[in-house]
C-alpha positions in Angstrom: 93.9 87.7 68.5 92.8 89.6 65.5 89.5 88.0 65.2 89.2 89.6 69.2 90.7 93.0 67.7 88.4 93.1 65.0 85.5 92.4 67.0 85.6 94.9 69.5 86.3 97.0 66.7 83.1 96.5 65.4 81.1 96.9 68.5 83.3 100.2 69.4 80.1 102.0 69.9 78.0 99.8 71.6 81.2 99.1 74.1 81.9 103.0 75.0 77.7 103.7 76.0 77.1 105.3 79.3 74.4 102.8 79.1 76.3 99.9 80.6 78.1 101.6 83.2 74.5 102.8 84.2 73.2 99.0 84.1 76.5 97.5 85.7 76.6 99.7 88.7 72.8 99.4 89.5 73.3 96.0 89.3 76.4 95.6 91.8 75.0 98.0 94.3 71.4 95.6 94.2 73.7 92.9 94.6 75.8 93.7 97.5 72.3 94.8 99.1 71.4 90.9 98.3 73.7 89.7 99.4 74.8 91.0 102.5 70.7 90.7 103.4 71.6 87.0 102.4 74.5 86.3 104.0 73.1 87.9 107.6 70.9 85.0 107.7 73.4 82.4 107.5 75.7 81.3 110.6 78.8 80.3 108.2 79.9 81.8 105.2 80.7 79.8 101.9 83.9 77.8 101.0 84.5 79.8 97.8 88.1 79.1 97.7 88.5 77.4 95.0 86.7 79.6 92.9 88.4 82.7 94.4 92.0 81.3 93.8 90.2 80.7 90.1 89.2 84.6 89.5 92.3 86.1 90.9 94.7 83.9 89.2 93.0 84.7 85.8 93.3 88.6 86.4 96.3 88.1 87.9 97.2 87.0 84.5 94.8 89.5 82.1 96.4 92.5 84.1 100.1 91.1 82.9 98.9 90.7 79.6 96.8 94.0 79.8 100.2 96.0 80.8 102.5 94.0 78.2 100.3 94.1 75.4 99.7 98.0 75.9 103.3 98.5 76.6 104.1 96.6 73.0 101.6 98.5 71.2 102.4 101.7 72.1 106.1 101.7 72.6 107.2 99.5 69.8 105.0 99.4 67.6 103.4 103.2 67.8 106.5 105.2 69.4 108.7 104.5 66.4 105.9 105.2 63.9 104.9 108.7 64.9 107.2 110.0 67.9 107.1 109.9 71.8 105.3 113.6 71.4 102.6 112.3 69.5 102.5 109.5 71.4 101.8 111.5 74.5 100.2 114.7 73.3 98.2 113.7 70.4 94.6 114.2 70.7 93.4 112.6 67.7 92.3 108.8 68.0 93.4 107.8 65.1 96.8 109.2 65.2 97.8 107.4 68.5 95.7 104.0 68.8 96.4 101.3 65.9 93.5 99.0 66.6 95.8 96.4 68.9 96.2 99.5 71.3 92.5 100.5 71.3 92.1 96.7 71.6 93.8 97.0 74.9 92.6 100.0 76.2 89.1 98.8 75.7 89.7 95.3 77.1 91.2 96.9 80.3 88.2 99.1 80.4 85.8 96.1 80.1 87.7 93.9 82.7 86.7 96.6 85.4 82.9 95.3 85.4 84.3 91.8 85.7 86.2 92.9 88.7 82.9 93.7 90.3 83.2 89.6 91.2 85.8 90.7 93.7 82.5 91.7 96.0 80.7 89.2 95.3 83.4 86.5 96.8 84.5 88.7 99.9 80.6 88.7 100.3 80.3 84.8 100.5 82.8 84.8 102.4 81.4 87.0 105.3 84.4 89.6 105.0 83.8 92.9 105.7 82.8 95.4 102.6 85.1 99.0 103.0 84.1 102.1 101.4 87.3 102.0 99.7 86.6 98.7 97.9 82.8 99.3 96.7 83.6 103.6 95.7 87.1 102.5 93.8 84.9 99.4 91.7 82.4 102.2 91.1 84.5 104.8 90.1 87.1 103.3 87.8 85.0 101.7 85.4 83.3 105.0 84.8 86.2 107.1 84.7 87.6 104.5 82.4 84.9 105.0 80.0 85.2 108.7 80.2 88.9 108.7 79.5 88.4 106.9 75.9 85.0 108.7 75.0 86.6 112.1 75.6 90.1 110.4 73.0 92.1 111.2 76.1 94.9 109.6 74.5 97.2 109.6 77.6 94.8 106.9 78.9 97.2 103.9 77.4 99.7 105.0 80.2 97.3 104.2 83.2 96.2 100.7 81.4 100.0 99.9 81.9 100.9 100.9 85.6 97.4 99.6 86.7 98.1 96.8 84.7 101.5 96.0 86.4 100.3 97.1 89.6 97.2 95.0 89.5 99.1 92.0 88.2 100.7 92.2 91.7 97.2 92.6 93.6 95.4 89.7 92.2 98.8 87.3 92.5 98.4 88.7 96.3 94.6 87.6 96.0 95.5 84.5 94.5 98.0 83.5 97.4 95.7 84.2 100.2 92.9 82.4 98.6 95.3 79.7 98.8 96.1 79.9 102.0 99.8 81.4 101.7 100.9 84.7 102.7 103.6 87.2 100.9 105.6 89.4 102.7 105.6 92.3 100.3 102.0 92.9 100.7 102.7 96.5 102.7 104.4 97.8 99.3 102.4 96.7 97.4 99.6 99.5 99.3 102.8 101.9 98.6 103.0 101.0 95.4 99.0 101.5 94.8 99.1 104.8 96.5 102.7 106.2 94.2 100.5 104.8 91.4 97.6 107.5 92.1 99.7 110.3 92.9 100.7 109.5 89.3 97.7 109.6 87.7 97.6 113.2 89.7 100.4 114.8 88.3 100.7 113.3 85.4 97.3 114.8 84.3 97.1 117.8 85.7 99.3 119.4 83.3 98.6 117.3 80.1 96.4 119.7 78.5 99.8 123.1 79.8 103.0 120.7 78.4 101.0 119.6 75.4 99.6 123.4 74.5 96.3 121.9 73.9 93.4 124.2 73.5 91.0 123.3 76.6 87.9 122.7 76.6 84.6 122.4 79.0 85.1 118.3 78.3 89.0 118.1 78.8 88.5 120.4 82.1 85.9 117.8 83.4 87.8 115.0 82.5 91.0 116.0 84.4 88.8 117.4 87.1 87.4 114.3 87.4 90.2 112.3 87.4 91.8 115.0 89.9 88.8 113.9 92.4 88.4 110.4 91.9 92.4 109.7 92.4 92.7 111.9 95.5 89.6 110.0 97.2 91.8 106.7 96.7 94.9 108.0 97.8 93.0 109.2 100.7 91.4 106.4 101.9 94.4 103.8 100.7 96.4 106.2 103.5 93.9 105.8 105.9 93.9 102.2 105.2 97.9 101.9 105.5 98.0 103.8 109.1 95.2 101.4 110.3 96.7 98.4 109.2 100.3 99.1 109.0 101.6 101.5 111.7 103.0 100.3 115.1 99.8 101.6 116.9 97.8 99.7 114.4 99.9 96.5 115.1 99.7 97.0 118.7 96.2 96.9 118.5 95.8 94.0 116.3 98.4 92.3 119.0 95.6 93.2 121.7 93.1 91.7 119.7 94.3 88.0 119.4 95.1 88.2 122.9 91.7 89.3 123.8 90.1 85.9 121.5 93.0 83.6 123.0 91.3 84.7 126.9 87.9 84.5 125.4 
């Protein structure tokens, strides 16, 4: 652990350039073009199960360890150290992050690009690519990297609910690609659409509560998170009332009765 630590200590700069987000995303986008170019050519998609159950298990399990580890650092190990005010209103990098915090906070950070994957399987797969799916990959490892750039220190906070929540997600993932189904799966969009209104109001006043003296960077930064977390609570709505709602079921209902004639 503290040869990790210490290493992405060393390569803090390289880690936090706008160069890779400006790399990575060229590079998914191309990809999905690829592929879906690819796929259109083939009658049956590819048996990728194995290796799906494989990639959500593992961030099933990075996302625990993402949400405990920041949790530990921060409230046991920091907390006591220099106050829950600090802890939360502190602009200063070094006040607030010991390096196992930064660790964390960078690691969750990096795991976004390896996330990307996601596409790549439901693309193999021949399922259907949402908006919501390619704009939220896009969007979060960017906003990610502008959070720790700017020393918006608040940023441990959303490591740890998107840690728990995504610990969830991928377990989700991990069950279908086996096969199995859970019955909380409707919460768990609750639960993903409470977490942004969070990150909403939560925010918003974090500069007011903490008398900090704004700036043209802070007033991007929560302006930009302001945008980026409506957008997803937006389109995670419009994707609950289409796929949860009694007219939604109904016309799922119609749908399998429709193949079943066919």
């Amino acid at each position: 652990m503290d040869a990790l630590v210490s290493l992405v200590e060393q390569h803090n700069d390289m880690l936090l350039s706008y160069s890779i987000p400006a790399v990575a995303i060229t590079v998914y986008l191309s990809t999905i073009v690829v592929l879906k170019l690819w796929m259109s050519t083939r009658e049956k998609p590819f048996k990728v199960q194995s290796i799906s159950a494989a990639h959500n298990f593992f961030l099933c399990v990075l996302s625990l360890a993402m949400a405990v580890g920041t949790s530990y650092e921060a409230f046991v190990v920091r907390a006591p150290q220099i106050g829950l005010g600090e802890l939360f209103c502190s602009t200063d990098r070094e006040e607030v992050f010991n390096n196992r915090l930064w660790f964390w906070c960078v690691v969750f950070y990096i795991s976004k690009y390896y996330e990307f994957f996601d596409t790549v399987i439901l693309l193999l797969r021949k399922r259907p690519l949402l908006v919501l799916h390619v704009w939220h990959h896009c969007s979060v490892s960017v906003l990610s990297l502008v959070f720790l750039r700017a020393n918006m220190t608040w940023f441990f906070t959303g490591v740890i609910i998107n840690g728990a929540i995504h610990t969830f997600t991928y377990y989700f993932y991990f069950q279908s690609s086996l096969g199995n189904t859970v019955w909380w799966k409707k919460y768990l969009t609750q639960a993903q659409m409470v977490q942004f209104l969070w990150g909403i109001a939560s925010w918003l006043p974090w500069p007011v509560l903490c008398q900090h003296n704004r700036t043209t960077e802070t007033d991007y930064v929560v302006g930009a998170n302001f945008l980026i977390l409506a957008s997803f609570f937006a389109l995670f709505l419009n994707f609950f009332n289409h796929t949860y709602t009694p007219k939604a079921g109904a016309a799922g209902a119609r749908d399998r009765k429709q193949k079943k004639v066919e």
